[in-house]
Backbone as numpy.savetxt, mean C-alpha at the origin, in Angstrom:
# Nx Ny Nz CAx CAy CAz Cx Cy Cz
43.34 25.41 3.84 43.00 25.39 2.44 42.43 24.02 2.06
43.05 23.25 2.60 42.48 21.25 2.22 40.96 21.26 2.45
40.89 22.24 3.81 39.87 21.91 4.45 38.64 22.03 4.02
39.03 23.34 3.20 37.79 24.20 2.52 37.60 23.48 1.47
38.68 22.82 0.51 38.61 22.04 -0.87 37.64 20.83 -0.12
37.85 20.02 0.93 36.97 19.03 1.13 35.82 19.55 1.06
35.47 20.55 2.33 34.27 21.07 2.37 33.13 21.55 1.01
34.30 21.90 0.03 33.58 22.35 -1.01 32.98 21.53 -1.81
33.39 20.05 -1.62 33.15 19.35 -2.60 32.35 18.16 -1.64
32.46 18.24 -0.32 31.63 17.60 0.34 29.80 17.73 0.69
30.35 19.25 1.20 28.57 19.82 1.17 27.85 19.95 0.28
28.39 19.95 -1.23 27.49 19.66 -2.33 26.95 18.56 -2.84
27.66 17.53 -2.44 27.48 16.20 -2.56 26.69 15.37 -2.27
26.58 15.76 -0.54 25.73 15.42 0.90 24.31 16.19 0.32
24.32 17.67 -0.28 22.98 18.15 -0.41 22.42 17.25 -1.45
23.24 16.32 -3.19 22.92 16.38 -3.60 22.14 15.08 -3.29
22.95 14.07 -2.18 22.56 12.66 -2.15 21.04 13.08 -1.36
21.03 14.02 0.11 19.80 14.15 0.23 18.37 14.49 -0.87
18.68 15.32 -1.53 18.02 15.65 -2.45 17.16 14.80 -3.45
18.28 13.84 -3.41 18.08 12.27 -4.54 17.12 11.55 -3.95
17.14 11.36 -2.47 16.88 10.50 -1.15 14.69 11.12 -1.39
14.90 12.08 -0.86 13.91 13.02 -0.67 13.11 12.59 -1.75
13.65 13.30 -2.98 12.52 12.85 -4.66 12.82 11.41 -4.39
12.88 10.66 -3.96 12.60 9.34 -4.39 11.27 9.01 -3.34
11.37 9.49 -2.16 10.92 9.01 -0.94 9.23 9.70 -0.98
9.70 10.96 -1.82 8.44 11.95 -2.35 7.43 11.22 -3.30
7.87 10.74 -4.19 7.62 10.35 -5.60 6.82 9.20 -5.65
5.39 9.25 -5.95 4.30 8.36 -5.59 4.25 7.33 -6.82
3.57 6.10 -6.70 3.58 5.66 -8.10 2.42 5.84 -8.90
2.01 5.09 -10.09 0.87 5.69 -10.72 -0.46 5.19 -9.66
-1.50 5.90 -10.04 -2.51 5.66 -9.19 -3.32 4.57 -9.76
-4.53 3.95 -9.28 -5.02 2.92 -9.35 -6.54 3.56 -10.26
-6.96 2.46 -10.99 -7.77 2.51 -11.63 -8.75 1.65 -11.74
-9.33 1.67 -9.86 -10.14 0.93 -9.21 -11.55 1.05 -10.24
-12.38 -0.08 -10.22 -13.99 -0.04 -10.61 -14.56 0.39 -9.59
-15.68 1.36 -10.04 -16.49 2.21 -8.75 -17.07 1.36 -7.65
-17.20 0.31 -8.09 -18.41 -1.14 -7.78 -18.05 -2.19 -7.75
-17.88 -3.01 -6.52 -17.48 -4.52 -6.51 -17.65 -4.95 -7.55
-16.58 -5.44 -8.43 -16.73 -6.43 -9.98 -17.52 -7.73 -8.94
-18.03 -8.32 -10.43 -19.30 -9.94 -9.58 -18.12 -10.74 -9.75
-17.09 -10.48 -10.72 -15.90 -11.88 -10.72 -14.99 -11.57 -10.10
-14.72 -10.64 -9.20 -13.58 -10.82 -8.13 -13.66 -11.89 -7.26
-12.06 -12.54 -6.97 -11.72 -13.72 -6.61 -12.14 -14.06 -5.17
-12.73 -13.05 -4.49 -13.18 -13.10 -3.50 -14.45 -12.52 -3.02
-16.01 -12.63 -2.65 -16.69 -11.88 -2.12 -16.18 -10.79 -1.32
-17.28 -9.47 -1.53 -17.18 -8.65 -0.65 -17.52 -8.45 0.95
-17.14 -8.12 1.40 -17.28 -8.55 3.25 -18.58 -8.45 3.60
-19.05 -9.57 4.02 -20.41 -9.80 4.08 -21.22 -8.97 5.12
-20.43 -8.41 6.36 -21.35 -7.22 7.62 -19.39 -6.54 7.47
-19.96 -4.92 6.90 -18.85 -4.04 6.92 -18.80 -3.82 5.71
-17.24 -3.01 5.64 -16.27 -2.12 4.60 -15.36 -3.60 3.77
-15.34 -3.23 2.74 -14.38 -4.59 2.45 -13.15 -3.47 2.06
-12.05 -4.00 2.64 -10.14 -2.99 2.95 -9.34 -4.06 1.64
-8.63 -3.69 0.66 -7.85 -4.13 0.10 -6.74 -3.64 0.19
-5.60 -4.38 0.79 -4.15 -3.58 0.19 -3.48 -4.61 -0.60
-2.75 -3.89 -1.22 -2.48 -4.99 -2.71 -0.65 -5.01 -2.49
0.14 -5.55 -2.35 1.31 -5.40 -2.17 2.42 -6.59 -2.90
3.76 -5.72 -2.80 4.62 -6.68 -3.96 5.41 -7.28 -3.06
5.73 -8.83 -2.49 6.11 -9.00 -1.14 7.74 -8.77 -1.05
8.77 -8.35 -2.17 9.62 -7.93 -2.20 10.16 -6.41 -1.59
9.28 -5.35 -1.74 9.00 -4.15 -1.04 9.08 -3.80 -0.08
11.07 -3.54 0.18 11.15 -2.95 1.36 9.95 -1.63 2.19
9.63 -0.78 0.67 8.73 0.61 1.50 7.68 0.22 1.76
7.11 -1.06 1.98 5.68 -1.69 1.95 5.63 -1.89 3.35
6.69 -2.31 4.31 6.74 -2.53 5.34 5.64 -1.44 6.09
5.38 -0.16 5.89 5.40 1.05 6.85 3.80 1.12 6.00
3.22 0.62 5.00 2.03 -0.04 5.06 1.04 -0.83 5.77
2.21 -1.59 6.10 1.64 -2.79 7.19 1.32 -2.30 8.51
1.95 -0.91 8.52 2.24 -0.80 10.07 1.00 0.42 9.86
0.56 0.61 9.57 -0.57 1.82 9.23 -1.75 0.70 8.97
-1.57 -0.21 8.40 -2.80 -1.23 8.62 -2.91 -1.81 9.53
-2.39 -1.80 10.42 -1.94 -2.68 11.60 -2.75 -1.17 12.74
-2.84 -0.06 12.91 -3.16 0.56 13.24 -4.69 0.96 12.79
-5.25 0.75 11.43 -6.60 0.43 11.47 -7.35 -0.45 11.60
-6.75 -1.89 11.55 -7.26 -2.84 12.36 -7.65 -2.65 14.09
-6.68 -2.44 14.33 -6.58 -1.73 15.79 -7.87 -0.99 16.22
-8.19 -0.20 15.37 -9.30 0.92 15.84 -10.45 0.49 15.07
-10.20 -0.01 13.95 -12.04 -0.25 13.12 -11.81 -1.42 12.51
-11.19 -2.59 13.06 -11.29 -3.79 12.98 -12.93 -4.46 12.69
-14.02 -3.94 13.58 -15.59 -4.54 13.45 -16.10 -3.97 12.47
-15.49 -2.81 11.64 -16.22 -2.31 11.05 -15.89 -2.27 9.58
-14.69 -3.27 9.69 -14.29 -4.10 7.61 -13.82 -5.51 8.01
-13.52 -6.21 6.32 -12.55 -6.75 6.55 -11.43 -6.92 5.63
-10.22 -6.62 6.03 -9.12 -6.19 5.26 -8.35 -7.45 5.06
-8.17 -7.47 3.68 -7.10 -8.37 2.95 -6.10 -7.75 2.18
-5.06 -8.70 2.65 -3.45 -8.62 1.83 -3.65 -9.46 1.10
-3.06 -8.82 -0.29 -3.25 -9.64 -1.76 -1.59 -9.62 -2.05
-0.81 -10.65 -2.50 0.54 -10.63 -2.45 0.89 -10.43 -4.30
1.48 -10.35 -4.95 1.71 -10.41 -5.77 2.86 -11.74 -6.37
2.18 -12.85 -6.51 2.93 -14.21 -6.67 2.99 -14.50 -8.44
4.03 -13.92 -8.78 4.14 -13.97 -10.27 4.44 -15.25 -10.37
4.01 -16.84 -11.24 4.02 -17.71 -11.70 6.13 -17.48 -12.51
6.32 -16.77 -12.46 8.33 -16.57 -13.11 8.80 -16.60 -12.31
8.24 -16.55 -10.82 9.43 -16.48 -9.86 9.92 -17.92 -9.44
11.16 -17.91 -8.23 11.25 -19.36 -7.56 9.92 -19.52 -6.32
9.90 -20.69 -6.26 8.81 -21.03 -4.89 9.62 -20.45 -3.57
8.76 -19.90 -2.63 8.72 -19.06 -1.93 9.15 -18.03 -1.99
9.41 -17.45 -2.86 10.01 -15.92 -3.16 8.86 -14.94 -2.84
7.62 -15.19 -2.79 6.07 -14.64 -1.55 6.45 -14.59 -0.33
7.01 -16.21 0.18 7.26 -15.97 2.04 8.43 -15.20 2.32
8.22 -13.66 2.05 8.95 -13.32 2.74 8.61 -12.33 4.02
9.40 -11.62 4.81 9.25 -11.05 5.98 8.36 -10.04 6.02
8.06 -9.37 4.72 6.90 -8.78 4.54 5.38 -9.15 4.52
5.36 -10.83 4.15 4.25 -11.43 4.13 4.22 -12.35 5.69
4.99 -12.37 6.60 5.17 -12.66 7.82 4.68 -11.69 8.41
5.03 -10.30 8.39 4.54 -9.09 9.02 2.95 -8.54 9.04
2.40 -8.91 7.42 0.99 -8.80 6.94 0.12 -9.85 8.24
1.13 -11.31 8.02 -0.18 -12.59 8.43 -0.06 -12.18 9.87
0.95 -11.38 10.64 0.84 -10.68 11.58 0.12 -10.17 12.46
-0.77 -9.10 11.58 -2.01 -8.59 12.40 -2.84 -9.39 11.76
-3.65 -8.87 13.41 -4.71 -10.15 13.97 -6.41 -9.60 12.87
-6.67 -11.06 12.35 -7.60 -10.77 11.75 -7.13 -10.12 10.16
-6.56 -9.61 9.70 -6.12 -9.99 8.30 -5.79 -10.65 7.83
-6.42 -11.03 6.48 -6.64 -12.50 5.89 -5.09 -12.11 4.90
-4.48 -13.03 3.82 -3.54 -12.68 3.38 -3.48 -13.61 2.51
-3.51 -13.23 1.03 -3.81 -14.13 0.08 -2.73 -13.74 -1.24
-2.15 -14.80 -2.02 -1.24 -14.37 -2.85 -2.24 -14.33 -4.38
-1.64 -13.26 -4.77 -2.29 -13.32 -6.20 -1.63 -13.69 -7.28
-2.18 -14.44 -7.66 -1.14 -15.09 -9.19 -0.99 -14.40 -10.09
0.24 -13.73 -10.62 0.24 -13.28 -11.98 -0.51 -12.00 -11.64
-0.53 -11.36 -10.27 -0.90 -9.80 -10.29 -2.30 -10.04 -11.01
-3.47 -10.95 -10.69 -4.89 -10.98 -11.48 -5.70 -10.06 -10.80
-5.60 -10.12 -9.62 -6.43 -9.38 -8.60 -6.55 -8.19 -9.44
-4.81 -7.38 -8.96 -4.56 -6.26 -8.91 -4.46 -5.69 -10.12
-4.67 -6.69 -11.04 -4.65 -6.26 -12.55 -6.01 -5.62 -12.82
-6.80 -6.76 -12.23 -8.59 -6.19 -12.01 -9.28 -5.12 -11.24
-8.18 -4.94 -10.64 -8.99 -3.44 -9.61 -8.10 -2.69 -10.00
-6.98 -2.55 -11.68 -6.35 -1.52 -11.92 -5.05 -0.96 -10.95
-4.53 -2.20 -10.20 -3.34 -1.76 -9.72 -2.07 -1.56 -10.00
-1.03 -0.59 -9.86 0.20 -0.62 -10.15 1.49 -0.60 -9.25
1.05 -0.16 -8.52 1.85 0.21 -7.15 1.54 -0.38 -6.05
2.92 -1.34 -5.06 2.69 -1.95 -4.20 2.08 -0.48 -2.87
1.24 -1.03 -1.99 1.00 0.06 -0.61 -0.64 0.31 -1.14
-0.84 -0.11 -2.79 -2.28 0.37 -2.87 -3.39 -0.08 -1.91
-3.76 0.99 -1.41 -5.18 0.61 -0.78 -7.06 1.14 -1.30
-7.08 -0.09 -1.12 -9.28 0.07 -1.98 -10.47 -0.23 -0.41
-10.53 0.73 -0.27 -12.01 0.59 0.75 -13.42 0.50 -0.38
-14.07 -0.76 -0.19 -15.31 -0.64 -1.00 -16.35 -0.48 0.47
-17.52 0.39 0.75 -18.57 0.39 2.05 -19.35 -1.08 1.77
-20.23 -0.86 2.73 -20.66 -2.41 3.11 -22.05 -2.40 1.73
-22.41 -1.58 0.55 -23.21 -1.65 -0.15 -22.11 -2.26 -1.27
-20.85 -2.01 -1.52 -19.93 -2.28 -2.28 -19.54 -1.19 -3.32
-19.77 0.12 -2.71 -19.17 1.28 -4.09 -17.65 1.60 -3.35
-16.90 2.08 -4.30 -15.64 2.75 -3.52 -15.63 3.71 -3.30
-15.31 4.23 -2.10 -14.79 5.16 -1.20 -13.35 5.59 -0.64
-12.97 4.71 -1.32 -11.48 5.26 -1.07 -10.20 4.51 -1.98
-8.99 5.56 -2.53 -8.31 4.92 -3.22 -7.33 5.60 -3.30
-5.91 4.80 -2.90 -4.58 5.11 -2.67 -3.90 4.89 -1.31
-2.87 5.35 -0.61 -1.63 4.94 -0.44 -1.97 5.55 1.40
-1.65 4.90 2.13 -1.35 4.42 4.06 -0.35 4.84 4.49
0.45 5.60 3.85 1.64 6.47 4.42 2.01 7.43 3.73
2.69 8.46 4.81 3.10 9.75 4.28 3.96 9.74 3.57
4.59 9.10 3.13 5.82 9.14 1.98 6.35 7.77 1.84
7.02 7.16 0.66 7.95 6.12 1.01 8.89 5.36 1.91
8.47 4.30 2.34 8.52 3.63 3.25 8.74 4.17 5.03
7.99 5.25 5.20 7.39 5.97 6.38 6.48 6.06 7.08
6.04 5.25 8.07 4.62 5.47 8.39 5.15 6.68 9.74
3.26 7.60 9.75 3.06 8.26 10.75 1.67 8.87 10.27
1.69 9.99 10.84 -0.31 10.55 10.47 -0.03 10.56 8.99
-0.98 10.52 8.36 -1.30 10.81 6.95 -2.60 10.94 6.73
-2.91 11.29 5.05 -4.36 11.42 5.23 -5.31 10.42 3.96
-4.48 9.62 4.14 -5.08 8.01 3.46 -5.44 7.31 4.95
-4.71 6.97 6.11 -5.11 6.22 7.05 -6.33 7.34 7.53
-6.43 8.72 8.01 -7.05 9.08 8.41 -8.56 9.23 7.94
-8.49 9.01 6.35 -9.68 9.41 5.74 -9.88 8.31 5.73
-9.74 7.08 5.91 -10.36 5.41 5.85 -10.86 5.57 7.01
-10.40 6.21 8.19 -10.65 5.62 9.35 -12.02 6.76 9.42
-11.87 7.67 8.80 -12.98 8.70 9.15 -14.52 8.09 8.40
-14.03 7.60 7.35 -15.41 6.41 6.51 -16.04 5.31 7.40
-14.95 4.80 8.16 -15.25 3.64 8.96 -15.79 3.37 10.17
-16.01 5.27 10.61 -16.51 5.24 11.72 -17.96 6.28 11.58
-18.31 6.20 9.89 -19.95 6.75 9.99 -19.78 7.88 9.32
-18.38 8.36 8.98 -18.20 10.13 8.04 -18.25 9.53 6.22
-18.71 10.71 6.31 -19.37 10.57 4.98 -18.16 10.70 3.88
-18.65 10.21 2.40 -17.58 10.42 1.74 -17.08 11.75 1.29
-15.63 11.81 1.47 -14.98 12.82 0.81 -14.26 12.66 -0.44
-13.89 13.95 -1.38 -13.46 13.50 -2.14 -11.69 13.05 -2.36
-11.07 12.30 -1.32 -9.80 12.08 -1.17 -9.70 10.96 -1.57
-8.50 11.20 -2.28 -7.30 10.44 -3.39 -6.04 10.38 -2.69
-5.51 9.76 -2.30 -4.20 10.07 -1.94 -3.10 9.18 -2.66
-1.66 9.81 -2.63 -1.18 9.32 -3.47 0.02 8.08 -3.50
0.16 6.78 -3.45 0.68 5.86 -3.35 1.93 5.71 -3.25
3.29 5.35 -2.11 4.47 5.30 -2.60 4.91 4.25 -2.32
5.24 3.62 -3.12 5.67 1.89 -3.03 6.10 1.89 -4.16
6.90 0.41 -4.35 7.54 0.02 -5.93 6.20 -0.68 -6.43
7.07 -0.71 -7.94 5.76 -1.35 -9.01 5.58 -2.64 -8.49
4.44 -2.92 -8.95 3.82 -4.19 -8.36 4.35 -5.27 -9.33
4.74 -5.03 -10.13 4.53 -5.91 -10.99 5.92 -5.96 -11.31
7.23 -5.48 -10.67 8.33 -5.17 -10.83 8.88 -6.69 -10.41
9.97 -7.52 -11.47 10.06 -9.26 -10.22 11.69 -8.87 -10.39
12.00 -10.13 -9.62 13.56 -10.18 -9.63 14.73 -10.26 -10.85
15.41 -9.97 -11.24 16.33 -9.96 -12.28 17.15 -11.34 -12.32
């Protein structure tokens, strides 16, 4: 009889924490509200031979990690054919080095991504970002072609169809119309 009283109140519990786990891990953030067209006052030129790759990230963001590792895998394969920058999100309220962390160790990581902190979220304020994991492919004329999120769910990397449709642009396929949808914390979210 105990057994069943545990059970009864156990297996509902366990379904409900998965459940919680799942919608969170599901649950994308708002999408980006990239300009079609390299702005002329972005803080950086666009990649002078290639794709110019933005991922915009909050360096606090445990689910950002599995970003890195999906960029780290298109470097890998179409490295000659962009060049991809990490933009950090360095809010001017925080303490000094609260940027260096293991997430921005992991970014300066792979080879050939540049990794730059943005003050006060300006960047990402300008290419309409909200959500750390965002990713912006502009082609080598400078229109966008691609916008949103490098993994299949919150903090998960494996196939998806944000890495796949970048990589399918980057190797000569034409544009499609894919959006995919971002799961990371707010960018703009700082410490308490």
């Amino acid at each position: 009889m105990a057994v069943s009283v545990v059970l009864g109140v156990w297996v509902p519990a366990v379904a409900f924490g998965v459940h919680k786990l799942m919608r969170y891990a599901t649950t994308p953030g708002p999408a980006a509200t990239a300009p079609a067209a390299w702005p002329g006052d972005a803080p950086f030129p666009k990649a002078s031979i290639g794709s110019t790759l933005m991922v915009f990230l909050h360096p606090q963001c445990g689910c950002s990690r599995a970003t890195l590792e999906e960029l780290s895998r298109l470097q890998a394969c179409c490295s000659r054919q962009m060049e991809a920058t990490v933009l950090m999100n360095a809010p001017s309220t925080v303490p000094a080095g609260w940027t260096d962390s293991d997430l921005r160790k992991a970014a300066v990581a792979i080879p050939g991504v540049r990794v730059l902190d943005d003050p006060d979220g300006a960047t990402a304020r300008r290419f309409g970002v909200h959500t750390s994991g965002q990713t912006l492919l502009y082609d080598p004329q400078g229109g966008l072609v691609f916008q949103g999120g490098i993994t299949p769910m919150r903090g998960h990397s494996g196939d998806n169809a944000g890495r796949d449709e970048i990589s399918h642009l980057l190797r000569g396929g034409p544009p499609r119309p894919v959006r995919t949808p971002v799961f990371g914390c707010a960018l703009f979210e700082e410490p308490k």
